[in-house]
N, C-alpha and C positions, 0 to 999 in steps of 0.2 A: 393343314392347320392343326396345332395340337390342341385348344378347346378354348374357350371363354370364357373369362371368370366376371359375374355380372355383379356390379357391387351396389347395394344403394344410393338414391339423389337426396343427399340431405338439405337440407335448407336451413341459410346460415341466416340470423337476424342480425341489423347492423348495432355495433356496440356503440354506446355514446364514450367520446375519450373522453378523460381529465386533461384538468385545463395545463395546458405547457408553462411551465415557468421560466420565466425570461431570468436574464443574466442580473436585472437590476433587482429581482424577484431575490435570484438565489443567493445574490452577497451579502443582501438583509440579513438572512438566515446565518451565511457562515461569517459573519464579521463579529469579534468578538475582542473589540480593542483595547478592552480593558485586561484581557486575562494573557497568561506571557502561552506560547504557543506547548503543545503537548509532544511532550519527547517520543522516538521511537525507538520501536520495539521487536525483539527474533519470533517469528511466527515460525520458524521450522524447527527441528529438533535441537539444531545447534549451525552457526554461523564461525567461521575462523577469524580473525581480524587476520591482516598480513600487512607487511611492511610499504608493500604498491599495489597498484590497482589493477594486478594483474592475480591469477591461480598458482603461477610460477615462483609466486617472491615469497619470502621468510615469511614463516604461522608466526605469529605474536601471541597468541592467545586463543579461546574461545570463550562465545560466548552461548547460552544457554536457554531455549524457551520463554516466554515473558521477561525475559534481560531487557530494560532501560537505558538506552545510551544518548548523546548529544552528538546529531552532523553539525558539522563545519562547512564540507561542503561538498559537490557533487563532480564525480569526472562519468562521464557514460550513465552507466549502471553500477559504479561505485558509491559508498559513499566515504567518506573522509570521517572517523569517529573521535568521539572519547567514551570508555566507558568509563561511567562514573562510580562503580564499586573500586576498582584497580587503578584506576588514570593512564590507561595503555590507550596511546593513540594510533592506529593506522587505519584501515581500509577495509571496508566489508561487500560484500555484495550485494546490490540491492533487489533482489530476486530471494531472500530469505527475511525480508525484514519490511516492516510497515511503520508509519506513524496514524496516534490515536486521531481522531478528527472528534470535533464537536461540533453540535450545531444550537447557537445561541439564538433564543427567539428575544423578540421586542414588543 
């Protein structure tokens, strides 16, 4: 035996949780049917648009950090764009880009 390493018995007290919020709980929150939905946004340095929804098709573009565009619509992990400074539409990745969320109280 090469030796034993004796470590303290700590003593854990139970935590009290918060309370879970149900589905009917959190749609209160994000339902906000008055305002039109919030565009998204390049969270990485820079995102290429391309012609399809592949890495292999034509660069159309790039776009740039905090850039603004509108999806159309979704294939996988694409999305289908328009940027709205240019009006070039094809296809980004959806692994560089977020949309804002809000959460409306009542």
């Amino acid at each position: 035996m090469l030796g034993a390493l004796a470590l303290p018995v700590l003593s854990a007290t139970t935590a009290s949780a918060a309370p879970v919020a149900t589905a009917a709980t959190v749609a209160s929150y994000n339902s906000c049917p008055d305002l039109p939905p919030l565009p998204y946004e390049v969270h990485a340095k820079a995102v290429t648009i391309r012609s399809e929804a592949t890495t292999k098709s034509t660069a159309l573009g790039v776009l740039y950090r905090s850039h603004k565009f509108t999806v159309h619509k979704k294939s996988g992990n694409w999305l289908y764009i328009t940027d709205k400074t240019t009006g070039v539409n094809g296809w980004v990745s959806g692994t560089y880009v977020y949309r804002d969320v809000r959460m409306c109280l009542s």
